[in-house]
N, C-alpha and C positions, 0 to 999 in steps of 0.2 A: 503483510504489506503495510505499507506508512502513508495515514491519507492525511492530508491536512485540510480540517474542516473553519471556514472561515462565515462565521454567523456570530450575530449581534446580539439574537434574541436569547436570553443567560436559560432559558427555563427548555426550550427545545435545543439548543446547543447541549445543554448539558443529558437530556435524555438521549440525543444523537452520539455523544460519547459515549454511553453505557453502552447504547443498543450495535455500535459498530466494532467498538471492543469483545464487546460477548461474541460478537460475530466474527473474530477472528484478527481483526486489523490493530495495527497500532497507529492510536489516533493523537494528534497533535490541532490544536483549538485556539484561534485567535477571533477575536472580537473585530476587532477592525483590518481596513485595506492594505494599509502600507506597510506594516510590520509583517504581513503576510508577503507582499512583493520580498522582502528583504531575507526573508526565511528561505523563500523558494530560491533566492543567487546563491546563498549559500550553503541548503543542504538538500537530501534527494528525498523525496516521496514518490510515490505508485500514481495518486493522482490526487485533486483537488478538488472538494465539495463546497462551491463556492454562493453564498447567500447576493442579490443584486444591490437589495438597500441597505448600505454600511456607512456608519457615520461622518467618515473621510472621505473615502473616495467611493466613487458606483462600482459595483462590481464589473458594470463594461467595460469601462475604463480599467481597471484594473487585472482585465483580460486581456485588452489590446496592447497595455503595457508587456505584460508576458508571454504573449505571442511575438510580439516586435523585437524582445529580445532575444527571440530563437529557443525560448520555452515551447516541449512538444509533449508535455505531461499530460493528461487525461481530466478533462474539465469538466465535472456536472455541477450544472446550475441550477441551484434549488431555492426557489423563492415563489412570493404571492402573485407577479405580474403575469395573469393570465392570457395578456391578451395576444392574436395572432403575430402582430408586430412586433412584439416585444420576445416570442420564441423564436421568431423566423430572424431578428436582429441578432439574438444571443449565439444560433446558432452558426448563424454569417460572420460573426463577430469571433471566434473559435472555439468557440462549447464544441464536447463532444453529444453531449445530451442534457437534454432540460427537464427538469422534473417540477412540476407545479404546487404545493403548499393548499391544500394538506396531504398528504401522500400517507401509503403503507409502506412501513418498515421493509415488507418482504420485496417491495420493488424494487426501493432505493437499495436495497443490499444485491438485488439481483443486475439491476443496472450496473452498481460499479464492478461486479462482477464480470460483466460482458464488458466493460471496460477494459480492465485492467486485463483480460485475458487477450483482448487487440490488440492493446496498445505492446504484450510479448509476442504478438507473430502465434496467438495457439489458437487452433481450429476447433481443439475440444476442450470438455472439462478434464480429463486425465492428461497428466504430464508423465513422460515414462524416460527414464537414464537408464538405460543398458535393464540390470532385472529389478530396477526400484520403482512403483508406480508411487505419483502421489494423485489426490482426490481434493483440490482445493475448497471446494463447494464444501465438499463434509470435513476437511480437514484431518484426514485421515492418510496414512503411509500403508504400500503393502512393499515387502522384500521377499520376490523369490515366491511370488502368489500367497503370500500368509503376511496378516494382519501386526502391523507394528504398534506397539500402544508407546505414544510419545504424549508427554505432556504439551500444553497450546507455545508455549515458547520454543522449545525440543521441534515443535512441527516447525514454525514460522520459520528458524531457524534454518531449518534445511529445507522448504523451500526457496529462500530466500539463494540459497548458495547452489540449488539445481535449476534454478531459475537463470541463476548468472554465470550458469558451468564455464568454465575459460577465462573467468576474471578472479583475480587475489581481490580479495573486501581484509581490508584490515578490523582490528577489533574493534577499533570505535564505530566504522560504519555498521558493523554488525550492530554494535549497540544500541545506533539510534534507529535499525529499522527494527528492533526489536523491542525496545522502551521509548522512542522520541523524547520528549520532554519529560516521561514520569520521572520521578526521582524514588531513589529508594531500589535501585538495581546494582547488585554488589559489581565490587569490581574484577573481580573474577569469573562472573556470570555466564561470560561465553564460553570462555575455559570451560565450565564446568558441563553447558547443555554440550558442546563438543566431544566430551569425556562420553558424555551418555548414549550420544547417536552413535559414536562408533562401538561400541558396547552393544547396540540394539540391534546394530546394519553390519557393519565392516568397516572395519578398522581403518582398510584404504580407502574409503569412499571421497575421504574428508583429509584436504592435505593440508601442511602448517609449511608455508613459505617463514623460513627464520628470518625474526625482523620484520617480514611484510603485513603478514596476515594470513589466511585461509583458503581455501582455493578447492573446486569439484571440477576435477576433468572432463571436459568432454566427451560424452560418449560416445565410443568406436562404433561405425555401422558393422 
């Protein structure tokens, strides 16, 4: 999943990138308010880890900007402002959750975990397509009750496209929920993790709309 973490501070921003990366996400990091507003009109993330004192603009402000616009992405707010009024504002103001500075890693990764699993309609942590379970928490795939060894992109990848079962994602959207901004992702990349899950899974799991993109059926009850 693709979070875009918007924090000022260069020294925890950048450890918050490692620690959410290792954890599975692909993270995309801006420093300031407004270039973040501009990211979000025009491409799609899981959710938003958003800091409140940013050079430009407040983070409230630039909450209520993207609530106003009919943004309904998954917002935690993670900042120093402890005090009552200032969570009970943030969360009136459209936060889905607010997390207070200085926090444990294991929350903040578990918070936006219960996030992002509301904000898809899932009751649990296992996601199941006909005989595929996936395990997002651990990142882990089973086919058919036995254990898939998929490398962290190879996973992302498909759950990303059993996530969205019923929609064609063309290769660039694959791309940027699978690298956002990193550079250095060949261009054939998806081609190739595609190559491998159906190698790993079934061959039909995973369809190629000619010209569109990619597509996972829905699964039959």
């Amino acid at each position: 999943m693709r979070i875009l973490l918007v924090e000022d501070d260069l020294m925890l921003g950048d450890g918050l990138v490692d620690a959410l990366r290792t954890a599975g996400y692909t993270v995309d990091w801006l420093t300031t308010g407004l270039p973040a507003l501009e990211a979000l009109r025009s491409e799609e993330f899981a959710a938003l880890v958003l800091d409140l004192n940013l050079p430009d603009i407040d983070g409230q402000q630039l909450l209520k900007r993207l609530r106003r616009a009919g943004h309904h992405l998954p917002v935690l707010i993670l900042t120093a402002r402890d005090a009552l009024d200032d969570r009970v504002r943030g969360l009136d103001g459209g936060a889905d959750d607010y997390l207070v500075k200085p926090f444990a890693l294991q929350e903040l990764n578990a918070r936006l975990r219960a996030l992002t699993r509301r904000s898809q309609g899932l009751a649990h942590t296992v996601v199941r397509h006909g005989e595929l379970e996936l395990f997002p928490d651990a990142r882990e795939a089973h086919w058919r009750g036995e254990p898939v060894r998929l490398t962290p992109h190879e996973y992302k990848l498909l759950q990303e496209l059993v996530l969205g079962a019923g929609r064609v994602f063309s290769k660039e959207q694959l791309e940027q929920r699978l690298y956002g901004w990193e550079p250095g992702a060949a261009s054939n990349a998806v081609e190739v993790h595609i190559h491998h899950l159906r190698k790993k899974i079934d061959s039909a799991l995973i369809r190629n709309i000619r010209g569109v993109g990619y597509i996972v059926e829905r699964a039959s009850n």
